[in-house]
C-alpha positions in Angstrom: 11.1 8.6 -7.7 9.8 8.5 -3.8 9.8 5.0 -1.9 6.3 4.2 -0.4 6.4 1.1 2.4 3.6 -1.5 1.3 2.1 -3.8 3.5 1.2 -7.3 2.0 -0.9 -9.4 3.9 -1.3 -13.5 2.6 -4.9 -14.4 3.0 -6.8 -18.1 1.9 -8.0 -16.3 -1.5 -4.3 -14.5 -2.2 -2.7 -11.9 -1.4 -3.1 -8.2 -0.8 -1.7 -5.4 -0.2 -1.7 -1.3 0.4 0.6 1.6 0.6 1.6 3.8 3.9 1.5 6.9 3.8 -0.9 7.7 1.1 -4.3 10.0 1.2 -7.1 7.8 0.5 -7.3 4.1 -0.6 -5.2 2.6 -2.6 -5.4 -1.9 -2.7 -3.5 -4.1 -4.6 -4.6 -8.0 -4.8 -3.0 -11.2 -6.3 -2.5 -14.9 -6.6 0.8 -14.4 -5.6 3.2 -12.1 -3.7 4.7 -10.4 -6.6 1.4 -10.3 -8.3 -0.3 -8.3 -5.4 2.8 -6.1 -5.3 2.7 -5.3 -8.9 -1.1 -4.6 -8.7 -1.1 -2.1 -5.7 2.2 -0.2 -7.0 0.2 0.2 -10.4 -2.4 1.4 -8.3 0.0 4.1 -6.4 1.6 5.3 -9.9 -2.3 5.8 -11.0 -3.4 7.5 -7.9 -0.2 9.7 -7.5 -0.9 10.9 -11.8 -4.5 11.5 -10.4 -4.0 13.6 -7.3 -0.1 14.5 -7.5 1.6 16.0 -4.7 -1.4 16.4 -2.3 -2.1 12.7 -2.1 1.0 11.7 0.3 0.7 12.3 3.8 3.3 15.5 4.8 5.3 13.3 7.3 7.0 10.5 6.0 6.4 6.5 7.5 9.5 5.9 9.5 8.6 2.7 11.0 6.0 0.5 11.0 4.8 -1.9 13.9 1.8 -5.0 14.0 0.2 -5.2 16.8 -2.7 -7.6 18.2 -5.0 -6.5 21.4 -8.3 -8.5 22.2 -11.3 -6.2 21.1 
């Protein structure tokens, strides 16, 4: 079993959220909190039975950091 970090971001429609550290895209959504995180790690466990080793990223995520710049 390999821990992935998963962002979750709370939007006006719900929730959703993605995995770091993964090759390709890979979305999770819900009502709720738990629902989004339920729906994207269903979404991992399908992607990683689809593409295996090759779909993770070769260094891991250490940390993470949000950061806002005017564009």
């Amino acid at each position: 079993m390999r821990q992935i970090k998963i962002i979750v971001e709370k939007h006006p429609e719900g929730y959703v959220a993605y995995p770091l550290g993964l090759k390709g895209v890979v979305v999770g959504e819900g009502d709720t909190y738990e629902e989004a995180l339920a729906d994207v790690k269903s979404a991992v466990k399908f992607h990683m039975e689809s593409f295996g080793e090759e779909a993770l990223e070769m260094d891991e995520v250490i940390e993470t950091f949000v950061a806002e710049v005017a564009v």
